[in-house]
N, CA, C and O atoms as a GROMACS GRO file, in nm:
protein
  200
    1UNK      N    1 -14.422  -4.935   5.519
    1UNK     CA    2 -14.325  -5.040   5.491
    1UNK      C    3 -14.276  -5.099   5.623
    1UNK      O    4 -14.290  -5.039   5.729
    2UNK      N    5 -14.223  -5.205   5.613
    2UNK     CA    6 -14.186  -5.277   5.708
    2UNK      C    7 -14.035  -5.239   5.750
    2UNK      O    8 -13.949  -5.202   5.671
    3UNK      N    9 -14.014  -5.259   5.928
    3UNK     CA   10 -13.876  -5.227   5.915
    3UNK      C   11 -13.728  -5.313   5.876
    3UNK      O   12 -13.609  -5.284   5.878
    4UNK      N   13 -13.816  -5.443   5.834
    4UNK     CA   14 -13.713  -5.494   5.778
    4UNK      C   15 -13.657  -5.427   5.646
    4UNK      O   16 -13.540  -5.397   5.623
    5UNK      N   17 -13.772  -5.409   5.560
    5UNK     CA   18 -13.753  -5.361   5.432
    5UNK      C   19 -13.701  -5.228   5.457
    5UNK      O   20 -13.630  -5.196   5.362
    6UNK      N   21 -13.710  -5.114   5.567
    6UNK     CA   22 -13.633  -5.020   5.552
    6UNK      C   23 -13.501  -4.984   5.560
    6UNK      O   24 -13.447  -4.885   5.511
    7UNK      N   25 -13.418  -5.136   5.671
    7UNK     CA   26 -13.320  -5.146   5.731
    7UNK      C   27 -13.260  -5.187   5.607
    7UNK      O   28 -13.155  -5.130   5.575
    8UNK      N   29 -13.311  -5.280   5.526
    8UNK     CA   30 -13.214  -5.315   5.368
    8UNK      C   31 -13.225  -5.215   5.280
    8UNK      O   32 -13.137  -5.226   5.196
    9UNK      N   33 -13.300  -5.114   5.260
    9UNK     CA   34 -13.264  -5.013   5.181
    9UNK      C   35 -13.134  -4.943   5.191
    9UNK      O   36 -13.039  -4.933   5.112
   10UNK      N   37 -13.163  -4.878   5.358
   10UNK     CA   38 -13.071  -4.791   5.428
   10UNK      C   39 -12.905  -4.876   5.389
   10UNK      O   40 -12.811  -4.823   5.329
   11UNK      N   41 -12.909  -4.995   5.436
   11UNK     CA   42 -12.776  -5.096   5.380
   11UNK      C   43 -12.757  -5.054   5.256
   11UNK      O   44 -12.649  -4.999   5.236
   12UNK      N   45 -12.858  -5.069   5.134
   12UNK     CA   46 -12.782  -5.104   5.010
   12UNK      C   47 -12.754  -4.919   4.987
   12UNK      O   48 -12.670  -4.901   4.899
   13UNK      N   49 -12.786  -4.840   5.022
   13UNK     CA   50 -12.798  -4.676   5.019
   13UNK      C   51 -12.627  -4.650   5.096
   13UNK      O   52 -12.541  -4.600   5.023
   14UNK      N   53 -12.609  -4.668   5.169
   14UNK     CA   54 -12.475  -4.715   5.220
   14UNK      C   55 -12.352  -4.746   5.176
   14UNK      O   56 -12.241  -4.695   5.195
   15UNK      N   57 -12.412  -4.897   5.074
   15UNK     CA   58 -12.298  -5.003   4.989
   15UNK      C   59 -12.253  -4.851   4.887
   15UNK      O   60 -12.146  -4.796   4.864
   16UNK      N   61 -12.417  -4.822   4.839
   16UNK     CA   62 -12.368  -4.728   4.675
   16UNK      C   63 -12.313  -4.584   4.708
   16UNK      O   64 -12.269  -4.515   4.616
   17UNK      N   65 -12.315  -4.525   4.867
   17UNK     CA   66 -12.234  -4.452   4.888
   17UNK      C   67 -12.095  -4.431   4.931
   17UNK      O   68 -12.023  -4.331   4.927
   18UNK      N   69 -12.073  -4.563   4.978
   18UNK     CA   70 -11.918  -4.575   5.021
   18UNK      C   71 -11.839  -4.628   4.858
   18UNK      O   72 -11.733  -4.589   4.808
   19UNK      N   73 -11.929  -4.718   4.811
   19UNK     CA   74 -11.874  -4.706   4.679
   19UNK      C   75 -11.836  -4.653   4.520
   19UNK      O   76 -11.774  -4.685   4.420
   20UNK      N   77 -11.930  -4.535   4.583
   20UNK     CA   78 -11.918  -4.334   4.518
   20UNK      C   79 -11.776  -4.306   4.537
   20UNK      O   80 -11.696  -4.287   4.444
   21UNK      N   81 -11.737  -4.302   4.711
   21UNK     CA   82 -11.665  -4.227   4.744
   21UNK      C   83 -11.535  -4.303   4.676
   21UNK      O   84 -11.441  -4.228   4.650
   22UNK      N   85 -11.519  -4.448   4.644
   22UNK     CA   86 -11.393  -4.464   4.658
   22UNK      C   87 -11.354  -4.451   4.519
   22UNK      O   88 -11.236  -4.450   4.484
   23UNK      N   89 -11.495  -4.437   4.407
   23UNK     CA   90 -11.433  -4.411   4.268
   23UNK      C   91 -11.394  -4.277   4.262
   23UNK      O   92 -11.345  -4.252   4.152
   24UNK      N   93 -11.397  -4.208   4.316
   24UNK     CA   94 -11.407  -4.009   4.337
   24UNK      C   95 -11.208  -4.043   4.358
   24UNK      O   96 -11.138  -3.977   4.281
   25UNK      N   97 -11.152  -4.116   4.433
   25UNK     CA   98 -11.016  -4.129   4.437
   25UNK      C   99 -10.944  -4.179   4.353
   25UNK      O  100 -10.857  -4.257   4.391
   26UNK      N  101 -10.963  -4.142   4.188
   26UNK     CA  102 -10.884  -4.288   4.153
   26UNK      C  103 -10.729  -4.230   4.122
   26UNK      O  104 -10.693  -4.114   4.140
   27UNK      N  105 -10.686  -4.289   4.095
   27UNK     CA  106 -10.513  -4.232   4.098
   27UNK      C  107 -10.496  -4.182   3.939
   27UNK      O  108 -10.510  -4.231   3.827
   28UNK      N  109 -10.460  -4.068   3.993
   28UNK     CA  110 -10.371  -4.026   3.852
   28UNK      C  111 -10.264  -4.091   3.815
   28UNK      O  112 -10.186  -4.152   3.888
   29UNK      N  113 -10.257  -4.070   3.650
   29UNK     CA  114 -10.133  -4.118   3.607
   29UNK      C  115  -9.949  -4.028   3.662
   29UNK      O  116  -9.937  -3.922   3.724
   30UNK      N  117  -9.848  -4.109   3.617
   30UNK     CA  118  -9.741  -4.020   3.710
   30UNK      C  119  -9.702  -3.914   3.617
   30UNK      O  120  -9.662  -3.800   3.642
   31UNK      N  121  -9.729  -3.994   3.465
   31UNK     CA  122  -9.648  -3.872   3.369
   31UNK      C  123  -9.769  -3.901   3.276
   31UNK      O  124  -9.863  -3.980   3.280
   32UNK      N  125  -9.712  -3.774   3.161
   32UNK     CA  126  -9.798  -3.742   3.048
   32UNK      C  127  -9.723  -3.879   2.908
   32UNK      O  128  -9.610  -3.927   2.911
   33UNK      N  129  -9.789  -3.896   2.847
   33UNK     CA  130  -9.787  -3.979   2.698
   33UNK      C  131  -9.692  -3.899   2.624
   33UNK      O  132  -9.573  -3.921   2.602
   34UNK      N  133  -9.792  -3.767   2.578
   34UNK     CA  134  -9.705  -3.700   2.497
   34UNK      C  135  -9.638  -3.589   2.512
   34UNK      O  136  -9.617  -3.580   2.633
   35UNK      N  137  -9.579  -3.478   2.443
   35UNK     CA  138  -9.575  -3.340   2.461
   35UNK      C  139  -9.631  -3.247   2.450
   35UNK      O  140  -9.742  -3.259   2.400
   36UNK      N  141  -9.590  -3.124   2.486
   36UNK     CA  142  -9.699  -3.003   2.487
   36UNK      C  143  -9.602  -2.918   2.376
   36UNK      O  144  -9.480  -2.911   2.375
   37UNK      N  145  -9.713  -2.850   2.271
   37UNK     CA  146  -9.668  -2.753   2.166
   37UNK      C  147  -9.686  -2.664   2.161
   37UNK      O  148  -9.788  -2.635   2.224
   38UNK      N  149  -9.640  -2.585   2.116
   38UNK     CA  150  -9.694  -2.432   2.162
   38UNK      C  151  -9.764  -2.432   2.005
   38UNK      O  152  -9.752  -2.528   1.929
   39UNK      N  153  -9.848  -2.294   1.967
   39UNK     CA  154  -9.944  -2.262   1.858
   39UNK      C  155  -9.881  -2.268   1.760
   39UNK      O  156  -9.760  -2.267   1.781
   40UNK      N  157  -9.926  -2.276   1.607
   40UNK     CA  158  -9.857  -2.243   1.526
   40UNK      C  159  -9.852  -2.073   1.507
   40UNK      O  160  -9.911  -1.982   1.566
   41UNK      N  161  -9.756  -2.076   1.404
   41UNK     CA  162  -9.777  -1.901   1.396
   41UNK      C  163  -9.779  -1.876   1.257
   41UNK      O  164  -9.718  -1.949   1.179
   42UNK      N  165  -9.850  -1.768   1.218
   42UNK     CA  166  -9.869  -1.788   1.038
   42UNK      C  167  -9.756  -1.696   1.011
   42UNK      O  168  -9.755  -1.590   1.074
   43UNK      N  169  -9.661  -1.722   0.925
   43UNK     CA  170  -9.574  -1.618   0.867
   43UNK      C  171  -9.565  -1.578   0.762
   43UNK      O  172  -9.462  -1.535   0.710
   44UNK      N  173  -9.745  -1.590   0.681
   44UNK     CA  174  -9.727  -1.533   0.553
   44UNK      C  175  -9.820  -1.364   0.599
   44UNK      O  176  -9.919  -1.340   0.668
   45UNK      N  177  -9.739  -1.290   0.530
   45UNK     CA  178  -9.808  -1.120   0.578
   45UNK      C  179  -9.799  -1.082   0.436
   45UNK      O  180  -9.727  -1.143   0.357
   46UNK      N  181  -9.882  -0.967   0.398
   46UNK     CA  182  -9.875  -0.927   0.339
   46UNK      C  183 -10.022  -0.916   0.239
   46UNK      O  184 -10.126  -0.952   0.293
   47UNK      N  185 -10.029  -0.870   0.104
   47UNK     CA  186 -10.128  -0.894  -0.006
   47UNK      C  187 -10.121  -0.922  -0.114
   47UNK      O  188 -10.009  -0.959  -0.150
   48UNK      N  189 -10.186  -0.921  -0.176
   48UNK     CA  190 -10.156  -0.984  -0.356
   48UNK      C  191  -9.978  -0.951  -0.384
   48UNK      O  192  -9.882  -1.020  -0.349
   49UNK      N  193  -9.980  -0.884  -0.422
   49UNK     CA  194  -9.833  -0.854  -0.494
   49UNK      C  195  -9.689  -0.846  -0.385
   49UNK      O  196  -9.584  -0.780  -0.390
   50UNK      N  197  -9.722  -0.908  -0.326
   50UNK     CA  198  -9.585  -0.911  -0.240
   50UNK      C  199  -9.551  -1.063  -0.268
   50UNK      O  200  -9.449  -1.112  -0.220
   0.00000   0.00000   0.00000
């Protein structure tokens, strides 16, 4: 290959790595939407006849 054609690879190899890196930063949000719940808990115990 020619070194023109290698010198524009190496460029566009470049563009799509600097523009990797800057999606890898994106900002978190500051807070959450909703709340956090804790589990339910089953409170039926027991067997037939209770």
């Amino acid at each position: 290959m020619s070194d023109k054609n290698l010198e524009m690879m190496k460029k566009i190899i470049e563009a799509k790595k600097q523009k990797g890196s800057k999606g890898a930063q994106a900002m978190r949000p500051d807070k959450n939407m909703g709340k956090t719940q804790k589990a339910f808990r089953n409170t039926k115990k027991g067997g037939v006849f209770d």
